[in-house]
N, C-alpha and C positions, 0 to 999 in steps of 0.2 A: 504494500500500500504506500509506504513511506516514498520507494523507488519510483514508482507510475507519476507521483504526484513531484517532487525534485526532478527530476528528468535529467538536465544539463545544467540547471540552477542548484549548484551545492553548497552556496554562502550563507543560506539562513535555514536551512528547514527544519534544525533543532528551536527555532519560536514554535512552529507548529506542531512541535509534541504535546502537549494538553489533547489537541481535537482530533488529534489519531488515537490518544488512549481513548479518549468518547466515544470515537468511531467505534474499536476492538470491545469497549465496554457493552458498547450499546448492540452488538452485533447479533443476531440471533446464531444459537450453535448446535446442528444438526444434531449430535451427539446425546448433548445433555436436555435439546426441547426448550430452550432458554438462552436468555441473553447472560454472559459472566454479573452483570450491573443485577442483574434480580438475586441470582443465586446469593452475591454475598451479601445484600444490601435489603435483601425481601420486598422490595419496589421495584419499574421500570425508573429508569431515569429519565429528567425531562431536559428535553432540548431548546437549545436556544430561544426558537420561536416560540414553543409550548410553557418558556419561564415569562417570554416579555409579553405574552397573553393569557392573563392569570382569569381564572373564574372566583366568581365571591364563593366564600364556604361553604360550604352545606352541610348543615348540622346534620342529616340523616348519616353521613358518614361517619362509619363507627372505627374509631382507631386503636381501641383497645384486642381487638383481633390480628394485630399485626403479628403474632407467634404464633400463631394458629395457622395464620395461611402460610408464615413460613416454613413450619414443618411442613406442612402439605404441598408447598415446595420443592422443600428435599427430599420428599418420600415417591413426588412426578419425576426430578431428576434421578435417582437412585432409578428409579423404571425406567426412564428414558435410556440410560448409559446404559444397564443391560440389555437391552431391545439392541442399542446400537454396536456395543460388543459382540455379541449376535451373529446378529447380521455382517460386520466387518472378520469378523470369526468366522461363517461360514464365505468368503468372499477369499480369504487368505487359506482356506483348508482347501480349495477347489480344486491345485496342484499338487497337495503335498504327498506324499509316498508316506506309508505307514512304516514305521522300523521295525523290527524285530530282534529284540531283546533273547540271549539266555537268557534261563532260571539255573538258582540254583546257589548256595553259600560261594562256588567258587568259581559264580562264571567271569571267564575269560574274555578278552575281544573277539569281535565274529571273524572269523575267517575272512584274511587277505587284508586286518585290522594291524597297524605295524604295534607292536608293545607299548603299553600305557608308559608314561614318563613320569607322571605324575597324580599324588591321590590329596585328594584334602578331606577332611571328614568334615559330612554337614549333618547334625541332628543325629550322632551313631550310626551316620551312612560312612561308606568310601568313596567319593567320584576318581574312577579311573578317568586322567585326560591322555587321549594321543593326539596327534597332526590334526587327527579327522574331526570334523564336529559329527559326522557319524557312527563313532567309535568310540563315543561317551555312553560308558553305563558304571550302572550304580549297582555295588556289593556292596552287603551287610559285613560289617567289618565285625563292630560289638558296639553292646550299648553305651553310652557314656549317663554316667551317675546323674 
């Protein structure tokens, strides 16, 4: 955004960071169903125009529900991001090749796998690493305390 808008003019375009972060704030985002400015803020934000034309109050607006809608917020984001995991989930799995792992307290690398070089234990696992990122597997070494 920053790019499109400086072009060949690169002397000033750090003044107009403010209304690029409004821009990004105010942006709607596929993912989460929502603009970043709701999520953290539990309102839409108002824009220039929508600030220097204000409406009189209206006492029927009730503002003491502002936690309310904001969980019910986070609980539409929370659905939203899985929906959109998902879906980006099945989108990146549409190529992938299944591995096939040994079993077994002492399996080795698969065949034409060159010898691990390296093991780190994570959570009483072993990760065997080689060359390959296909030649990562995981032995039960022992528990740790």
């Amino acid at each position: 955004m920053i790019a499109s808008y400086v072009k060949d003019n690169h002397r000033n375009w750090d003044k107009w960071l403010p209304e690029f972060r409004f821009a990004v704030n105010t942006a709607w985002q596929e993912s989460i169903g929502f603009t970043p400015a709701e999520i953290a803020l539990g309102r839409k934000l108002k824009g220039p125009l929508e600030r220097a034309l204000t409406r009189p109050p209206n006492p029927c607006d009730p503002t003491y529900d502002t936690v309310e809608r904001h969980e019910n917020l986070i609980q539409l984001v929370k659905e939203n991001v899985q929906r959109a995991q998902a879906k980006q989930g099945h989108y990146y799995n549409l190529r992938r090749k299944q591995t096939l792992y040994k079993e077994g307290p002492s399996a080795g690398p698969l065949p034409g796998c060159p010898p691990a070089d390296t093991t780190v234990l994570l959570d009483g696992s072993a990760l065997l690493l080689s060359g390959s990122t296909e030649c990562v597997l995981f032995v039960t070494a022992f528990t740790l305390p």
